[in-house]
N, C-alpha and C positions, 0 to 999 in steps of 0.2 A: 833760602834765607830763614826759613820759620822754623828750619832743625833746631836752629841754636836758640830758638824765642821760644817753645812750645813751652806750656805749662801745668802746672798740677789745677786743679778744678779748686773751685773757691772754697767749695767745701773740705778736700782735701787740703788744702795750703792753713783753711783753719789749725787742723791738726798740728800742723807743723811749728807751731808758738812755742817757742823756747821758756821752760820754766826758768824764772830771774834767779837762779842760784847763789849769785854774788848779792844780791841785794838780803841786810839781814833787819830782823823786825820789823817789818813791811806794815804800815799804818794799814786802818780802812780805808777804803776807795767808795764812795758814793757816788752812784750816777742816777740824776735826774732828768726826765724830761718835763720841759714846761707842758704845762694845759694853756696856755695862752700866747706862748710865743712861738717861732721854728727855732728852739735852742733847746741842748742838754747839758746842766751842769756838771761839772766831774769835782769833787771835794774829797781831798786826802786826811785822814785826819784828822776831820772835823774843819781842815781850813781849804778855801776856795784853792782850786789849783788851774780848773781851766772851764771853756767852754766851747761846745761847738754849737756853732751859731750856720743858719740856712735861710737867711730868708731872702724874699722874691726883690729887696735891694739890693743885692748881693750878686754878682756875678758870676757864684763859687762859693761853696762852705767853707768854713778856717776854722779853723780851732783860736780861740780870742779869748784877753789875753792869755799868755804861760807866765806862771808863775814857779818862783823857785821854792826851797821846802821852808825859806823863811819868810816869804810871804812876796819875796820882792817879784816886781815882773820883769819880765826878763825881754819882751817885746814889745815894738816900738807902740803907742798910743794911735795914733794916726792910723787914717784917718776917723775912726770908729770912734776914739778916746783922746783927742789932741793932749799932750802934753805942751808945757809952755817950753818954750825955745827948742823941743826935739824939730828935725829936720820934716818938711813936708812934698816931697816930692814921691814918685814911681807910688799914685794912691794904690795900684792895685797890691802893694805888699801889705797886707794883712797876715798880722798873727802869721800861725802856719796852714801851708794850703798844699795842694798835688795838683798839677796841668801842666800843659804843653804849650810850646809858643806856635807850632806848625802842624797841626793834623787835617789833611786835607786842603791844604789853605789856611783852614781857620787860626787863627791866635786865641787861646782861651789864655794864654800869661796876660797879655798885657790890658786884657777888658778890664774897665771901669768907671765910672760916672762921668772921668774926662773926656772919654772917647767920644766927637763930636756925633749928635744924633746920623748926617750924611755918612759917618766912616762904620756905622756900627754891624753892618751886614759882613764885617770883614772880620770879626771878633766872633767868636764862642761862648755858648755860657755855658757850666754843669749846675744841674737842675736837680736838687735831693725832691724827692718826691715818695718817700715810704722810712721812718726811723722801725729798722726791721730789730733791733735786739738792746737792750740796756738792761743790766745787770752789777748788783753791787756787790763789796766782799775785801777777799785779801786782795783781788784785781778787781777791776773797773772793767765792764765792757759796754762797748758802742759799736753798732753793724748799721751801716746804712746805705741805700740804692740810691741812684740817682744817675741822671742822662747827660751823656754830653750832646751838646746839639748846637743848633745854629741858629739863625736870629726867626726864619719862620717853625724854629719847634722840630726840625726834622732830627730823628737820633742817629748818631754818628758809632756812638758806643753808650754801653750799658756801665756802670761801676757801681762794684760791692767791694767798701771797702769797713775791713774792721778794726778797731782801736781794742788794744789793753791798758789801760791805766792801772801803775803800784809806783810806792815810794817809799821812804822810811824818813828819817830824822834828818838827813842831809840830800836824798836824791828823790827827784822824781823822772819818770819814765816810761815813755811813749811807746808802746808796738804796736804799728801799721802795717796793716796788708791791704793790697787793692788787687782787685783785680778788673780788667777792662776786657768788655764782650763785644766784637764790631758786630753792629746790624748792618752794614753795608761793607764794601771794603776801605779798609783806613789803611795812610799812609804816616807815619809820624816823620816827617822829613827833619831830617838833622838839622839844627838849632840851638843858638845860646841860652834863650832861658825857658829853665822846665828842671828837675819836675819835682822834686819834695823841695818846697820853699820857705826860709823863715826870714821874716825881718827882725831884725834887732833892736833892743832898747839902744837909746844915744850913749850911753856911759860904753856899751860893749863893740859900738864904731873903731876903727883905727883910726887916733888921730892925724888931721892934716889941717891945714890951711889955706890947701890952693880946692880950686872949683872943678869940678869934672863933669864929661860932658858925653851921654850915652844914648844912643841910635837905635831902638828898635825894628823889629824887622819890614814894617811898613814907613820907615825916615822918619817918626816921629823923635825928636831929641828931647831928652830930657837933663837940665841942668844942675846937681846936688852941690850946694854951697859948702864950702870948707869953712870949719871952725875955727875961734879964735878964745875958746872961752876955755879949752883942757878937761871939758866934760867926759873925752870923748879919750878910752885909754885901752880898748881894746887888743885882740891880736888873735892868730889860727897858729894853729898848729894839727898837720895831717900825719897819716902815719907811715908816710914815705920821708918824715921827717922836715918840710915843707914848712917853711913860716911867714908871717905875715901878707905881704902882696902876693909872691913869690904863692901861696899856695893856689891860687886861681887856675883853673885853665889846666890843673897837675889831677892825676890820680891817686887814690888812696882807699885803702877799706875803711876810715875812719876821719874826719876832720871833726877838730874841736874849737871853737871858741873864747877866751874868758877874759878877764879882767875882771877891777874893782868895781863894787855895786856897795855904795856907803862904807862899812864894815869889813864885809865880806868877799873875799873871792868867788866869783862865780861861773861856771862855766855851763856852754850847753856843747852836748858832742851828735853827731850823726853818725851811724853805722851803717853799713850797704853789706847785702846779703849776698853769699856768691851766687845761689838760685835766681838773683837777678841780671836783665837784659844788661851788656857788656861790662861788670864785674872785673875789678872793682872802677866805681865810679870816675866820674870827672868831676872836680870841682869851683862851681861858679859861685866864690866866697869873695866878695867885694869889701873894700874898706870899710866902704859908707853904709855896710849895714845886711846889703842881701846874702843872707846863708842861704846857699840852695846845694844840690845833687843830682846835676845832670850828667846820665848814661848816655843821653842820645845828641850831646853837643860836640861830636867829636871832631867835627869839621872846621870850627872856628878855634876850639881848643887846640886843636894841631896844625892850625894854619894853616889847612888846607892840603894837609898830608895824607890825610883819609878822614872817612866821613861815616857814619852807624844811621843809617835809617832802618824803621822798623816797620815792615809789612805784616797787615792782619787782614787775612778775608773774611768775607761773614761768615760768622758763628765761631772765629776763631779769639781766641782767649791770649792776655801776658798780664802777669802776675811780678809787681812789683811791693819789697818788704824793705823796712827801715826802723830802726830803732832808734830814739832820742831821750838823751838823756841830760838835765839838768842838773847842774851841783850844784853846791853852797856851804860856806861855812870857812874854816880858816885856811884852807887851800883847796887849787881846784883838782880833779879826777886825775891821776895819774895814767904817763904811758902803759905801762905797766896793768894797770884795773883794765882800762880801755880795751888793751891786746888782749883780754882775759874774756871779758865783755863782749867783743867782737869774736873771738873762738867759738863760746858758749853759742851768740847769736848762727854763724854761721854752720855751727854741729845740727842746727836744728833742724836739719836738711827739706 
């Protein structure tokens, strides 16, 4: 099985960062790290655009919140930032984040403060424990280590994962790479939610009005109320051509987001790399909000047609890349840019 999982070394896959060709007059990128908090600010421009936030309340890093290039945020408040009347349920969707709902047992998706103290030994945490790189410029860069592990501490895997932040006048955009080191042997058993995650603002929801009602992998349900107030005007578009509900569950090298944010059109898009594990993705892109990119759900995505689990023994390596990108302004990114964006991205072998 690990023929088709092997990977380039972290420091090789550095390399492989695709210069943003399409992106033109590309603002400054400022990255800071606090002296006082586990956060580093990222500011395009001179205006906030993002942060990533570590600390030991936290289950998992996120990047909190994103913002688009005219200031709007583009993900949900909650629980970190409550917004009034946005939705409060699935606390653990913050911002954007990268985990698994199944490696070894463990659930590192669905930990979070609700998780009752007797259930906690069942859940995961990742543990940043060294900010290894921040650098400012025409790109932004962010490198940071940190452990997955279990509730007495023991590491499961190692991850290095690095960020590029650039934007210009209407876009901002994210490149991530991670890569995961087992210190023991890992199984990542196929499952619905994982693994690049983002929640969304309420305005970028699909609107509905009935309730739904969703099962994680240990029977915990969780209940997301439908609205009735029209906040909520979202929609996806993947590039298997794939819309709305209908895109869930589907594959694509690309799913996008957008709707109305005040003003503005705005859109956020995910890219999946073909150098990634089963290429191009599956996507778990829900009404009520959760944007995610899971390669390793293929089992419930195909209902049970077949199924992608990923074996790594110790000391063995898989290297996962994504690109995300933000738009704004008086329409959102075209198919067109996207397929061009995704080429570039996936040229970058």
């Amino acid at each position: 099985m690990m023929n088709s999982f092997k990977q380039l070394s972290f420091a090789a896959a550095i390399a492989l960062l695709p210069c943003l060709a399409i992106a033109q007059n590309n603002e400054p990128v400022k990255v800071v790290k606090s002296v006082t908090e586990n956060r580093v600010d990222v500011s395009i421009g001179g205006k906030p655009f993002t942060s990533f936030l570590y600390p030991d309340s936290l289950e998992k890093p996120v990047l909190f919140p994103l913002r688009a290039s005219n200031g709007t945020v583009v993900t949900r408040g909650f629980p970190l930032a409550p917004n009034p009347g946005e939705p409060t349920d699935h606390p653990h969707h913050i911002g954007l984040w990268f985990n698994f709902e199944n490696v070894n047992g463990l659930d590192f998706w669905n930990n979070s403060y609700a998780i009752p103290a007797n259930k906690k030994s069942q859940y995961g945490w990742i543990r940043t424990d060294k900010i290894l790189e921040t650098s400012s410029g025409k790109k932004g860069k962010l490198t940071y280590h940190a452990n997955w592990t279990n509730q007495q501490k023991d590491v499961l895997l190692e991850e290095t994962t690095h960020f590029e932040f650039s934007g210009d006048k209407n876009q901002r955009v994210i490149d991530r790479i991670t890569t995961l080191t087992a210190k023991v042997d890992v199984v990542f058993n196929d499952a619905k939610d994982g693994m690049l995650g983002l929640r969304l603002a309420h305005e970028l929801q699909m609107p509905t009005t009935e309730d739904q009602k969703f099962t994680d992998n240990k029977g915990n349900v969780t209940t997301v109320k439908g609205g009735t107030h029209h906040v909520a005007n979202g929609n996806y578009l993947t590039s298997a051509g794939k819309t709305g509900n209908d895109a869930w569950s589907t594959r694509g090298v690309w799913c996008k987001v957008y709707g109305k944010m005040g003003a503005d059109s705005v859109s956020i898009a995910i890219i999946d790399h073909p150098r990634n594990a089963n290429y191009p993705t599956f996507w778990h892109a829900r009404g009520y909000g959760l944007f995610a990119a899971n390669p390793l759900g293929e089992k419930i995505f195909t209902n049970g047609k077949s199924e992608k689990n990923l074996s790594l023994k110790k000391g063995e390596s898989v290297t996962f890349r994504y690109r995300i990108v933000i738009s704004s302004g008086g329409s959102t990114i075209s198919v067109n840019e996207l397929n061009e964006r995704a080429r570039v991205f996936g040229n970058s072998n």
